[in-house]
C-alpha positions as CSV (number, residue, x, y, z in Angstrom):
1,X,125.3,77.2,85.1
2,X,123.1,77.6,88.1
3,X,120.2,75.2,88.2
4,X,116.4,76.4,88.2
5,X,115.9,74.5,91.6
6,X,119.2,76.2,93.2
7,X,118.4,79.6,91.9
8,X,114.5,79.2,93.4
9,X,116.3,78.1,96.4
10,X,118.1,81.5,96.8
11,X,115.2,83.9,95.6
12,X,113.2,82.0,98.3
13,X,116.3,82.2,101.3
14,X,116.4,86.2,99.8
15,X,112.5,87.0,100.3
16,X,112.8,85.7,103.4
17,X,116.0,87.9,104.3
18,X,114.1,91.1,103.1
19,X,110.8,90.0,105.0
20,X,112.9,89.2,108.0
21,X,114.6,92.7,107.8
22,X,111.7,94.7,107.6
23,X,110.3,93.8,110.9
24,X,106.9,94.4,111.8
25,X,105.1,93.8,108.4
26,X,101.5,94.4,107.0
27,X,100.7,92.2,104.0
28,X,98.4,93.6,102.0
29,X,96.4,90.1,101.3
30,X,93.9,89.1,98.7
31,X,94.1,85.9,98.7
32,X,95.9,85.2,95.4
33,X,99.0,83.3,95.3
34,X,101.3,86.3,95.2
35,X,99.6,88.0,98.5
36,X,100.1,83.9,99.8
37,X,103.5,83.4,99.2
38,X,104.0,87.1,100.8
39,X,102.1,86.3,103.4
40,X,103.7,82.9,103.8
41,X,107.3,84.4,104.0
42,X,106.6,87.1,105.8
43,X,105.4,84.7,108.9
44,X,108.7,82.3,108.5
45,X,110.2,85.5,108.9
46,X,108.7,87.5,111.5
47,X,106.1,84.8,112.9
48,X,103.7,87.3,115.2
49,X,105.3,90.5,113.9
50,X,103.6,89.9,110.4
51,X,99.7,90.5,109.5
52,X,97.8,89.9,106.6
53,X,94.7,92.6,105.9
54,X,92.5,91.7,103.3
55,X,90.2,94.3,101.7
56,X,86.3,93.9,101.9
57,X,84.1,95.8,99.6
58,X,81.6,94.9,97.0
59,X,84.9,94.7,94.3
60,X,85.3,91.3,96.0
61,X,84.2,88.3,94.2
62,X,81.8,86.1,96.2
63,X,83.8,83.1,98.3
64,X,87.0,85.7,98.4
65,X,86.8,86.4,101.7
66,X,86.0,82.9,103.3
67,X,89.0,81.6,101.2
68,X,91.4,84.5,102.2
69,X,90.5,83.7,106.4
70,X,90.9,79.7,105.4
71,X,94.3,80.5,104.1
72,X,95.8,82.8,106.3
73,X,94.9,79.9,109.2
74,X,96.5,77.4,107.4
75,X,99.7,79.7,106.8
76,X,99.8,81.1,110.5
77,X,99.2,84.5,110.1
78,X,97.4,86.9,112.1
79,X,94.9,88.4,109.8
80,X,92.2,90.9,109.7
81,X,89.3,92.3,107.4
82,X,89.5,96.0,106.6
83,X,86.3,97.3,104.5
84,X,87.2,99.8,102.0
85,X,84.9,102.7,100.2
86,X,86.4,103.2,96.9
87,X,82.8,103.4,96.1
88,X,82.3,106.3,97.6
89,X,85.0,108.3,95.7
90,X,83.3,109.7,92.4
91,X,87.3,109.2,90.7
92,X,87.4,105.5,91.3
93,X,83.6,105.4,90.5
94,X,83.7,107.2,86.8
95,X,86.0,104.4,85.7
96,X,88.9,106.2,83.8
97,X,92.3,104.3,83.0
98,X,93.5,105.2,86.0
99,X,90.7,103.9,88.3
100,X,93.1,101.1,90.1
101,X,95.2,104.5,91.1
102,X,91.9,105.3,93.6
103,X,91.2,101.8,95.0
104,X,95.1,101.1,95.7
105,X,94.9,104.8,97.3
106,X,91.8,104.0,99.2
107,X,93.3,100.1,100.2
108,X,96.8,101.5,101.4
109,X,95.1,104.4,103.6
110,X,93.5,102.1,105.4
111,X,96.5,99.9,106.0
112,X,98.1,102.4,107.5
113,X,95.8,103.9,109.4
114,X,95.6,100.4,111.7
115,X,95.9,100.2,115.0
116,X,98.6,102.0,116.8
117,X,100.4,98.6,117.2
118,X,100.9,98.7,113.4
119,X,101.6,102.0,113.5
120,X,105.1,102.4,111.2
121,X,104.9,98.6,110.4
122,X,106.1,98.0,107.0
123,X,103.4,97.9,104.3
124,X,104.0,95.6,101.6
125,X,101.9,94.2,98.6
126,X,101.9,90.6,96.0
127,X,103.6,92.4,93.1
128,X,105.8,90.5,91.3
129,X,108.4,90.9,88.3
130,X,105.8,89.8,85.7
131,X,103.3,92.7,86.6
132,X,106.1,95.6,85.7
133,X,105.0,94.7,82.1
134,X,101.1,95.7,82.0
135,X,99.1,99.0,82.7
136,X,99.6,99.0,86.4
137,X,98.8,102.6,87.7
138,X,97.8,100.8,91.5
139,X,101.7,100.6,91.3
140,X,102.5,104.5,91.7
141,X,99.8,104.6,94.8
142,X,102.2,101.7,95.7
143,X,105.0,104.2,95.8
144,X,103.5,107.0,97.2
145,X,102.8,105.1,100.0
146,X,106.0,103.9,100.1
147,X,104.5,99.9,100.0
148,X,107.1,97.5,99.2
149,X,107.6,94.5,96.7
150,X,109.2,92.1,98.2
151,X,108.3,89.4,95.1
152,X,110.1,91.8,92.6
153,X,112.7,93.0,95.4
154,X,113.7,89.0,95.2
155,X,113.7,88.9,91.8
156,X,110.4,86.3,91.6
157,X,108.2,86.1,88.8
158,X,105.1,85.1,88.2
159,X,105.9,81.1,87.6
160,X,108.4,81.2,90.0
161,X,105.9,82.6,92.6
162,X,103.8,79.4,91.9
163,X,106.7,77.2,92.2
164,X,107.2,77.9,95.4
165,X,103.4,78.2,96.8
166,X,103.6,74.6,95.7
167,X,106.6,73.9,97.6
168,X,105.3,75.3,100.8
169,X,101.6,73.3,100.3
170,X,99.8,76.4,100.0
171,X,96.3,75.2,98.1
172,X,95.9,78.6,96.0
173,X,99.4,77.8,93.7
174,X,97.8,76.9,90.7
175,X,94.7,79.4,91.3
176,X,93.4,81.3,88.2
177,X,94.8,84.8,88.7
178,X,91.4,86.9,90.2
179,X,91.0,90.7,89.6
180,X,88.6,92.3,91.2
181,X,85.5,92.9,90.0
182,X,85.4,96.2,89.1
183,X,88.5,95.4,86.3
184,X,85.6,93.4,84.1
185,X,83.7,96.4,83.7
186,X,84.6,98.6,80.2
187,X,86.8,101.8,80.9
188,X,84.2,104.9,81.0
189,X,81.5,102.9,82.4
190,X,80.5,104.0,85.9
191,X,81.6,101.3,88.3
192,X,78.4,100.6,90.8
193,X,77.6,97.9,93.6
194,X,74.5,96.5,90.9
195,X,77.2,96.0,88.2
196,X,79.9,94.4,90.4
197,X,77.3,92.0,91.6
198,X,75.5,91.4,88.1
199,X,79.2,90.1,86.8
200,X,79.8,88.2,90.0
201,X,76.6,86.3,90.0
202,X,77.2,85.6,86.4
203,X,81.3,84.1,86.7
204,X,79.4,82.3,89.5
205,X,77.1,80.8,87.3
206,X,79.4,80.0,84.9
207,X,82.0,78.6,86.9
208,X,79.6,76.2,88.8
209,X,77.1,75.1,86.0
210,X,80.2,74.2,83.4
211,X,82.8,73.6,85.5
212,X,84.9,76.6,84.0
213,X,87.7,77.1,86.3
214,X,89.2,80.4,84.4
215,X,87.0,82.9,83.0
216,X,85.6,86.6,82.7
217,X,82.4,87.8,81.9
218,X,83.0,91.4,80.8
219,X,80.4,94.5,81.6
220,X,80.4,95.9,78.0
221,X,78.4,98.9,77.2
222,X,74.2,98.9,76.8
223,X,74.5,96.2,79.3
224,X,76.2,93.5,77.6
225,X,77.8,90.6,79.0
226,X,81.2,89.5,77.0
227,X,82.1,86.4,78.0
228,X,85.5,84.8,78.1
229,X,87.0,81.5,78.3
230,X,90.1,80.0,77.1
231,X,89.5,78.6,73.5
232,X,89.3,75.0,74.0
233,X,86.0,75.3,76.3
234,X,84.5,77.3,73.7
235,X,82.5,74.4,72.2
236,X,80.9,73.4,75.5
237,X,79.0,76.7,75.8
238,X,77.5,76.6,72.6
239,X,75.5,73.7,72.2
240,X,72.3,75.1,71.8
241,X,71.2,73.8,75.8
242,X,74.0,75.7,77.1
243,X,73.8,78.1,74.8
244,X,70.1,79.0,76.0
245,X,70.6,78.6,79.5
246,X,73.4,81.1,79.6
247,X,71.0,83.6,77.8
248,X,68.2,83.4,80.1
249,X,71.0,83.2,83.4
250,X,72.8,86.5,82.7
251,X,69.1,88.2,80.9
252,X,67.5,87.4,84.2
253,X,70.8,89.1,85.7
254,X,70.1,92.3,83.5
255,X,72.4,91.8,80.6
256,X,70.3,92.9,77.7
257,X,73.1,91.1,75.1
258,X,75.3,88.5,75.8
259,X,77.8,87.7,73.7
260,X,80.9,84.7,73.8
261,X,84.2,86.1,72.8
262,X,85.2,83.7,70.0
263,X,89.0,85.5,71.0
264,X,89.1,83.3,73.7
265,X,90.4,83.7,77.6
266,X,92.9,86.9,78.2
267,X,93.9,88.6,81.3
268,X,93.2,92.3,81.2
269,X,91.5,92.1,77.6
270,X,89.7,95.4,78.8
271,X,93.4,97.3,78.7
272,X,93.4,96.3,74.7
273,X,90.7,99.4,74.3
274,X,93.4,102.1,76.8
275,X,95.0,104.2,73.7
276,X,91.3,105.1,72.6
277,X,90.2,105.7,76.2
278,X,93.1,107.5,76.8
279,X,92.2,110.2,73.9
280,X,88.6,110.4,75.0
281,X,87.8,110.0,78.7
282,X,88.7,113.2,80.4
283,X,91.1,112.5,83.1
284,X,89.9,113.7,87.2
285,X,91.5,117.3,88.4
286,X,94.8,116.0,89.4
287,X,95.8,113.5,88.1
């Protein structure tokens, strides 16, 4: 039987190989440790014929952007900003289901629209075998711009993609998986600049006055904050000091309710409410 270690060992000498063969590449790069580990290979593969492009709009949690430019000098990689308007698109902006569709739409335009020395450069994103399994739909404007996996092309999940951002000493291997913004706030709900920044000025909050290294503060409906952290920091928030400093925080923010979900920590909680948005929010023309 093959051995974890040996099988990591090939996935890892097989990402390479696909990276290497695609030539000129464009990593589409948040930051995360999916977009690192593609970004990583891609450069021990084709050194200066790789780039990493991260996105820039107000979907883009506050520090994002100085951490993405630290990382991509510590990997090697040529790197640039690219500012998106997903905002200005009244599909991605009303919120349906299918709003990731838009800003994945929006993101791989303007990755291929680069300069003409990118021109017909291979686009590829961080997906990896684990993400096949939830409500994905930024994957199909993954293949109509025909943007490659190489993470699920090798076969790489999730915990294997962390096993070997650790090997290669990038810093982000054990950082908390980071949506952006926009994904906190309820299906339905218009997404705006105000709201992306209310949440973000809230996690902010939350994450520097506790100490919380993974959570979510969810834009619920009538302006209400939902906030999530895993179960076993559940007691620290509501002593009643915390308790009323958090109130008066995220009330000052404009949260008119705030509310701690005794549920505890879960990536993409908001899908859990899809069938019933799905039978009552009016798809765009198109889709």
């Amino acid at each position: 039987m093959t051995s974890p270690e040996i099988d990591l060992d090939s996935k890892r000498e097989h990402l390479l190989k696909i990276l290497g063969a695609y030539g000129r590449t464009v990593v589409a790069f948040s930051g995360g440790v999916d977009s690192a580990v593609v970004a990583q290979a891609a450069w021990l593969a084709s050194g200066d014929r790789a780039i990493a492009v991260t996105a820039v709009s107000h979907s883009l949690a506050s520090g994002e952007r100085e951490q993405a430019e630290a990382l991509a000098r510590q990997i090697g990689i040529r790197h640039a900003f690219v500012e998106t308007d997903e905002f200005l698109n009244p599909d991605y902006v009303r919120n349906a289901q299918n709003r990731c569709y838009f800003c994945k739409t929006e993101l791989y335009g303007r990755l291929a629209a680069l300069p003409l020395e990118w021109q017909g450069a291979v686009l590829v994103n961080g997906a990896n075998l684990d993400d096949q399994g939830d409500y994905r739909p930024g994957m199909q404007a993954a293949r109509e711009h025909h943007v490659h996996s190489p993470l699920i092309e090798a076969g790489l999940g999730k915990a294997e993609v962390r096993a070997l951002a650790r090997g290669w000493n990038l810093p982000v291997w054990d950082k908390p998986a980071s949506p952006c913004l926009a994904s906190r706030i309820a299906y339905g709900l218009e997404v705006t600049p105000e709201r992306t920044s209310r949440i973000d000025q809230a996690e902010r909050f939350l994450r520097e006055t506790f100490g919380i290294r993974e959570l979510r503060v969810r834009h619920e409906v009538n302006d209400a904050a939902r906030i999530e952290v895993a179960v076993t920091e559940l007691p620290r928030l509501v002593g009643e000091g915390a308790r009323q400093q958090i109130c008066d925080r995220l009330h000052a923010l404009g949260f008119k309710y705030v509310a701690l979900d005794l549920d505890g920590f879960r990536s993409g909680s908001m899908n859990e409410a899809l069938p019933l948005v799905v039978l009552h929010t009016p798809l765009p023309a198109g889709s």
